[in-house]
N, C-alpha and C positions, 0 to 999 in steps of 0.2 A: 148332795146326792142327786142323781136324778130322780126328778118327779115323774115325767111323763114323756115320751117319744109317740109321733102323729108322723106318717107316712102317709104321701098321697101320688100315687103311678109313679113306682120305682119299679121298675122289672113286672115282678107277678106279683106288687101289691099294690092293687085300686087303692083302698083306704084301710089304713089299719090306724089304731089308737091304743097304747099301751100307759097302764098306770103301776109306778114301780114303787114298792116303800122300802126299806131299810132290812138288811140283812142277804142272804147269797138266795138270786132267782135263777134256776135252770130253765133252760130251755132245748127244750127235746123235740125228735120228730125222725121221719122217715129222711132218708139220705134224698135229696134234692125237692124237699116239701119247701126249703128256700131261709132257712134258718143261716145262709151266707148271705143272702141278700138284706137279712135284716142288718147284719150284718155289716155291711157293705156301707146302706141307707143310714143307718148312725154313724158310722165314719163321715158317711159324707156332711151331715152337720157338725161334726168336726174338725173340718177342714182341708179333709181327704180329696184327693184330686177330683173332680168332674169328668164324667165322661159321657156323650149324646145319647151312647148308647143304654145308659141308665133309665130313660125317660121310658115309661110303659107306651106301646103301641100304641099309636094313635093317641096320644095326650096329647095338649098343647103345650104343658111341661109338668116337673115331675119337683115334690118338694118335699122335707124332713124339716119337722120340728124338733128340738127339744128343750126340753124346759127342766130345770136343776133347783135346790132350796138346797141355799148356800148358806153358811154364819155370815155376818158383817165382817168379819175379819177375813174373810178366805181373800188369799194373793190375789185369784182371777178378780175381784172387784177391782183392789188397789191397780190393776193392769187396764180394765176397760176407764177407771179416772183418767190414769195418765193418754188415754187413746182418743180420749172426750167425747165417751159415749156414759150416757146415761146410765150409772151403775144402781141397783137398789139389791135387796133379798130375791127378787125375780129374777133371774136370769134366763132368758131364751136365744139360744142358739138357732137359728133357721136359717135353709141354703133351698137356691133355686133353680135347677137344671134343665134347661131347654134342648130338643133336640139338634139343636145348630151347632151345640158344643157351649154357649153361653151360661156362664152361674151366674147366681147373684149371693151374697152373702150379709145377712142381718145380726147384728148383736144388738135382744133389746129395740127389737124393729127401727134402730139408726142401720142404714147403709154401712157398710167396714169391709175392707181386702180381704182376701181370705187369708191370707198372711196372718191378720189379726184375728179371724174367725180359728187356726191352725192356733194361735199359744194361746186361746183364750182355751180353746180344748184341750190342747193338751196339759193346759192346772186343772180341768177338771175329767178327764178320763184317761184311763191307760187299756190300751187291748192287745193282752198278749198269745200268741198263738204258737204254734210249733216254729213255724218259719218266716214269722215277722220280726224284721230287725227294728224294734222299737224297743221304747225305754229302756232296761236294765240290760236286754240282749244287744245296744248298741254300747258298744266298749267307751264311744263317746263320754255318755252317758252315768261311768259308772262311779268317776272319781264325786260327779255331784251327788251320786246317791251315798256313797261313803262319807260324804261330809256331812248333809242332811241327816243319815244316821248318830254321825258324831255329833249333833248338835255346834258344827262347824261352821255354819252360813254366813254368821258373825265375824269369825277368825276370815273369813274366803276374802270376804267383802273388804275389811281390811287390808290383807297383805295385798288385793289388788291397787284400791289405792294407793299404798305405796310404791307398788312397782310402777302404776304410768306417772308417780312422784319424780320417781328416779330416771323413767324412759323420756319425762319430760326434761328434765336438769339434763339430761345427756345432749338431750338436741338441741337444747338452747347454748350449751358449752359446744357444740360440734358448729351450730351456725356462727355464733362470736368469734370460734377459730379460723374459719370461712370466712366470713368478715376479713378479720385481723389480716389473713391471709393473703387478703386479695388488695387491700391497702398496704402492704407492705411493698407491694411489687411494684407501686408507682409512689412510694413516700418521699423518695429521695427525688423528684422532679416537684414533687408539692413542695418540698422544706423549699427547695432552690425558688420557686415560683412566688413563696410567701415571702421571703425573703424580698428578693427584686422589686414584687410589687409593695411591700413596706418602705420599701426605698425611696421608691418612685413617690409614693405618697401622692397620689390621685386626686384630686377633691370633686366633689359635686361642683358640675356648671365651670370648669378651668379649661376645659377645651372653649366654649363659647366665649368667656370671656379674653383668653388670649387672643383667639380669632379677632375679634373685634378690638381691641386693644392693637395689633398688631399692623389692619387694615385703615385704620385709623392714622400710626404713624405712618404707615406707607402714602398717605392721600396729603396729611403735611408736608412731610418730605418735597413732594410734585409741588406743592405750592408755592413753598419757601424755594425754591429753585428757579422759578416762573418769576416771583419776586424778584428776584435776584434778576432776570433775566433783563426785568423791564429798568430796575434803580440802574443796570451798566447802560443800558441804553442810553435813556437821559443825562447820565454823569461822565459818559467818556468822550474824548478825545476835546475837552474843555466846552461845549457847545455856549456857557454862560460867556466866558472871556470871547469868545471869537464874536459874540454877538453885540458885546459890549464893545468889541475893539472895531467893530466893522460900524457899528454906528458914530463912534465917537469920530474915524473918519471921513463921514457922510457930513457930519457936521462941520468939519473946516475945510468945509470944498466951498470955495467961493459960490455964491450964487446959489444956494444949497438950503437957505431958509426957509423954503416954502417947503422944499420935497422934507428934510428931514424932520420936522415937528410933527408932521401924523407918522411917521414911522417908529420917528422914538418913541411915538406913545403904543405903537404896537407892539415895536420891540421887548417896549418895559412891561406888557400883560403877560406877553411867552415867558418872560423870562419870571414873572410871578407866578405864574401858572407853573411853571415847570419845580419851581422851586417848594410848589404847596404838593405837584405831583409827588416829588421826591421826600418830601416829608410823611405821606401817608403812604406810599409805601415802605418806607425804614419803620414807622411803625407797625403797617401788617405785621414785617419781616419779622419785626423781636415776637410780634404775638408765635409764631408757627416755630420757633423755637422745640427741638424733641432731642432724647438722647439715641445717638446710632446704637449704643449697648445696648438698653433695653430692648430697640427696635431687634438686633442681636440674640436678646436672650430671650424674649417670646418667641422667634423663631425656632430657638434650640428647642426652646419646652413642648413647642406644638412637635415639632418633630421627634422628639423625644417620645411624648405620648401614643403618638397615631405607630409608633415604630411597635411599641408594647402592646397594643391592640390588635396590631396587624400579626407579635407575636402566640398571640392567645387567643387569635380569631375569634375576636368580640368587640364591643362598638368601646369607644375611649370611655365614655359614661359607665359602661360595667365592669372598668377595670376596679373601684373599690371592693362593689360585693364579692367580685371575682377573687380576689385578694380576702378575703374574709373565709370564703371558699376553702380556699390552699391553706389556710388555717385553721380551719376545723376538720379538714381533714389530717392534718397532721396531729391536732389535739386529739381526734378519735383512736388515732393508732397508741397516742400515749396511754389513754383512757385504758383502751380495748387492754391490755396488761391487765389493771388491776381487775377487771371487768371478769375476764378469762381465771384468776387466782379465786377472787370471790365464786364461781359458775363451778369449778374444779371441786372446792368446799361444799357446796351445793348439792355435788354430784355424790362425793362420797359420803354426806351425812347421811342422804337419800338409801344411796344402796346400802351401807349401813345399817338403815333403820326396817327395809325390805329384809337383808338375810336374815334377821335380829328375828322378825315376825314370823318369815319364812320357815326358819327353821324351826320355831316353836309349833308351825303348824304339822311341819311335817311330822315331828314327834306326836302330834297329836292324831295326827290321821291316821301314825302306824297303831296306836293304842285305842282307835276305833276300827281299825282292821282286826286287829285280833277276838276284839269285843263282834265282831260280825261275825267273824270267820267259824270260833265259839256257838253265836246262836244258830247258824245255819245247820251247824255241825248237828245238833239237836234235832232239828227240825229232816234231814234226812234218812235218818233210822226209821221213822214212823212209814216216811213214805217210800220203804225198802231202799233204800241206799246207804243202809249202815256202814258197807265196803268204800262204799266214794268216801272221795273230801273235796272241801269248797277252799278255796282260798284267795285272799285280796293279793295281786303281785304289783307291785311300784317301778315305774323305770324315772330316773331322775335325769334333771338336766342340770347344769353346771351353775348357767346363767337364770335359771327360771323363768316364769312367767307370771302372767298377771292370776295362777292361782297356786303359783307358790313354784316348789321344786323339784315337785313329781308329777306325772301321770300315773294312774290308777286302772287295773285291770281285774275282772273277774277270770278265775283260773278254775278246771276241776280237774280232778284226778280220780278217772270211774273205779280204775284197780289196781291195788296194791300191786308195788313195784312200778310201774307207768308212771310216765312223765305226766306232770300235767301242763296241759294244754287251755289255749283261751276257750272259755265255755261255748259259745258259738260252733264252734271247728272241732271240739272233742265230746261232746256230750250228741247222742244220739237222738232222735225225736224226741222219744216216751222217757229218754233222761233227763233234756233238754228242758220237758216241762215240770219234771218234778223239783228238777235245780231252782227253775225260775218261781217257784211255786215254794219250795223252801225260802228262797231269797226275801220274795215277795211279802208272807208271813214275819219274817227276821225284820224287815224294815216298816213295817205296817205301824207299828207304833211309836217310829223316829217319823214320822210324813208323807203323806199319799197322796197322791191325787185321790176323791172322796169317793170314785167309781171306777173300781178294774174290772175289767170283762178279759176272760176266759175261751179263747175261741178251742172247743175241743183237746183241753188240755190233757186230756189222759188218754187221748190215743195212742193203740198201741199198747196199753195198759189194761189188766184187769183183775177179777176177783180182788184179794185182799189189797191189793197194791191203788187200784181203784177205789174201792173204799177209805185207802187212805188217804188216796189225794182230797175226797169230797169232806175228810174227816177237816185236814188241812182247810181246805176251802171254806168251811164252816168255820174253824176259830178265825180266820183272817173277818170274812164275814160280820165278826163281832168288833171288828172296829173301822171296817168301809162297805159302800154296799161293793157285792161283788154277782156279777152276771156271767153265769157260765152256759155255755152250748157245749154239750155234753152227746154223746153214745152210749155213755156207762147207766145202765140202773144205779151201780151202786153209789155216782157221785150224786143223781138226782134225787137220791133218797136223802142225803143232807142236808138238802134246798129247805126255806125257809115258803119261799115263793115258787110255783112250777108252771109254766107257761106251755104250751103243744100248739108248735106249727104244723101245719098241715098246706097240703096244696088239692084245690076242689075246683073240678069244672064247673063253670058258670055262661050262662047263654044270656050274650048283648047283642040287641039288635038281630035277634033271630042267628045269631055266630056264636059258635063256641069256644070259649076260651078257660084256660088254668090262672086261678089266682088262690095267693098264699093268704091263710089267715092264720090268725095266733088267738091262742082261747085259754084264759089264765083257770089252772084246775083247784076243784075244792079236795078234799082229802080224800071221798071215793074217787072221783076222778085223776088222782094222782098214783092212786093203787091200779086201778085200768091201765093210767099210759106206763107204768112202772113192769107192769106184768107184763102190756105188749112188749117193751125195752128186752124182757128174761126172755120171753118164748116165741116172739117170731110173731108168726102170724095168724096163729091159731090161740086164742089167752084161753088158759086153762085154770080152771080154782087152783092148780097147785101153782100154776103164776100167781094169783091172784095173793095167795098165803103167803107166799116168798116175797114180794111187795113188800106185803104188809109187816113183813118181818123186816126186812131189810129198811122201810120208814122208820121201823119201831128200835131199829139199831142205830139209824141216825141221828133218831130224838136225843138220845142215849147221853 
């Protein structure tokens, strides 16, 4: 609940300090003593928008505290854990608004968005008024309050699971068919590509080696031809016989002894010389020995390779992985089949096990409909609406969602015969709040945020009808704290607690100015502001008596 709220230069309040305990506090006052603004200044430590204009004259900014005593258990802790803010029983709320337009927002004096400072408030406060679309009056809102009543939170939590089970099994079969789909449009260029290059059968390092292999016998080949070139030289046209025939007749030339003995002995070196020539070249010659095929089929295979490479626009070395490639992509398309059959089973155990849950919940939500629809019903006669009716209306969807297969709507029907309509659009002000106010009561004991505040809820309303909303507002009372701003004497006679704002000139700095205070009353001073409430502006003992009476029928 809240403990305590501390304003400091919001509008027309310098400094106020309030201490709240347990049970329903009215707060009363003259029409613009500023009982909006308090108003205003607690929202805004819950997370309510910022505005420059908030900041009192002249401050340098303007700030709300407040501070709640929570159980260990309550949500908003487990929410500031998960935020990784320092949760304990303390909990303080505090927001800080500068003229500039700048907040600052504290949970627990750690820095936090107001984002998070917005749902940490709204698990602990609800403020409903005639024409504020918050909680129960937002239709949004109403299918969660229907289930919290049903003790459904558990069942909710569930069949959402399962639906983003099934939402996810859906898009993982839609992407696998995507896949699938888009490998099928080039499989028949893959099978043909893995194929070819399975053929080809590429090895590591076969381009270098042919190369070289190949360059090799081409450098032979030039050798063993040059050989050749040089063994005809020395062996043709008989150069041995003519040199032997030319000296032998040098030597029967008469007169010939002298000259032919050194010649024959030259003769005879050329012609050993030539003949050691001729023998180390026939030797070369057998070494440089190669086959033209081979020479032949390393060509073919290099050209062969650089052809496939040039086919697949990639270097000859990546034609294996390449090939590996075109093969698992064709394994994936086989795959992708079973992939797709298994993803399909997948899909429909899932939704299966969603409509399964689904629909149990839905039975269940109708059978906590009727169970609300019932207490509300109750709770409207007291507060003169014994003519109206309250009712939970479903509109279903085919496919559902992640909270099942309906949306959920609060409906009234003020008078018999009349359609009803969604509560917002058919229910009038001063009906609007006794609906909500019925409602409110009816769910109080399925889960509440621990402090609802009332902004003038029986306007519009009076005498007996009046009394009954504060009658209302008193049993809820007994199970959250509840804070109401009131016009009626007869709701503030209910109060547990009574608080009177006022608004008082006060002189700063030789200037004059209006500020709002609030001043929590003892039991004569609740007969005082209760009779001003009855008579205006003049309180009369027979105000005074009517108070007292009207406290003494609230005790009641």
């Amino acid at each position: 609940m809240l403990a305590t709220l501390s304003i400091r230069d919001i509008i027309l309040i310098d400094r106020l300090d309030l201490e709240f305990a347990p049970g329903m506090s009215a707060f009363t006052g003259e029409t613009g003593a500023g009982k909006s603004i308090l108003l205003d200044a607690f929202a805004l430590a819950l997370g309510a928008r910022g505005d420059a204009g908030l900041v009192r004259n002249g401050a340098p900014f303007g700030q709300v505290t407040a501070q709640f005593d929570l159980p260990s258990t309550h949500p908003a802790l487990a929410m500031l854990a998960e935020s990784g803010v320092d949760a304990s029983e303390e909990f303080i709320l505090r927001r800080v608004q500068t003229p500039d337009g700048r907040a600052k927002a504290f949970i627990n004096e750690t820095p936090v968005s107001v984002l998070t400072l917005r749902r940490a408030g709204a698990l602990l406060v609800e403020i409903h008024g005639q024409h504020e679309d918050r909680a129960f009056v937002d239709t949004a809102a109403h299918r969660r309050l229907l289930d919290a009543y049903g003790g459904l939170t558990g069942d909710v939590a569930r069949v959402e699971a399962l639906w983003r089970r099934w939402r996810e099994a859906i898009a993982s079969l839609d992407a696998r068919r995507a896949e699938s789909d888009a490998a099928r449009k080039s499989i028949d260029y893959a099978r043909h590509a893995a194929d070819e290059l399975q053929n080809l059968d590429a090895r590591e390092g076969e381009e270098e080696t042919l190369a070289a292999n190949r360059l090799r016998m081409q450098h032979v080949g030039k050798i063993a031809s040059t050989l050749d070139d040089l063994c005809g030289a020395l062996t043709s046209g008989g150069i041995e016989n003519k040199l032997g025939g030319a000296l032998r007749r040098l030597e029967r030339q008469p007169g010939s002894a002298d000259i032919s003995a050194p010649v024959s002995a030259a003769v005879e070196r050329v012609l050993i010389e030539i003949a050691e020539a001729s023998a180390l070249i026939k030797s070369a010659r057998e070494g440089c020995e190669f086959s033209e095929t081979e020479l032949e089929n390393a060509e073919a295979r290099l050209f062969k390779l650089r052809e496939m490479a040039r086919k697949y626009r990639s270097g000859v070395a990546d034609l294996p992985a390449l090939g590996e490639r075109f093969r698992a992509e064709c394994a994936a398309v086989d795959a992708a089949e079973k992939d797709i059959r298994r993803l399909e089973t997948e899909a429909r155990e899932a939704e299966t096990a969603f409509r399964k849950a689904g629909s149990a919940l839905s039975a269940s939500r109708r059978a906590a409909a009727a169970s609300l629809d019932n207490a509300v019903a109750k709770e409207l006669k007291p507060l003169k609406l014994e003519r109206a009716r309250f009712l939970t209306q479903f509109h279903e969807t085919v496919d559902g969602g992640p909270a099942g297969f309906e949306t959920a709507g609060f409906a009234v029907q003020t008078n018999p015969g009349s359609s009803p309509g969604p509560l917002m659009k058919v229910a009038s002000g001063g009906e609007l709040s006794r609906f909500i106010l019925a409602l409110k009561v009816s769910l109080a004991q399925k889960g509440s945020a621990p402090t609802l505040v009332f902004d003038e809820i029986d306007q519009g309303v009076g005498g007996a009808t009046a009394s009954a909303i504060g009658d209302r507002l008193a049993a809820l009372a007994e199970t959250v704290q509840v804070l109401a701003v009131t016009h009626s004497p007869q709701v503030a006679s209910h109060a547990t607690h009574h608080f009177s704002i006022s608004k008082n000139a006060v002189r700063v700095n030789g200037a004059e100015s209006m500020v709002t205070h609030a001043a929590q009353l003892d039991g004569a001073g609740r007969i005082e502001e209760i009779a001003r409430m009855l008579a205006g502006v003049k309180v009369t003992d027979a105000a005074r008596k009517a108070a007292a009476s009207l406290m003494e029928a609230g005790r009641a």
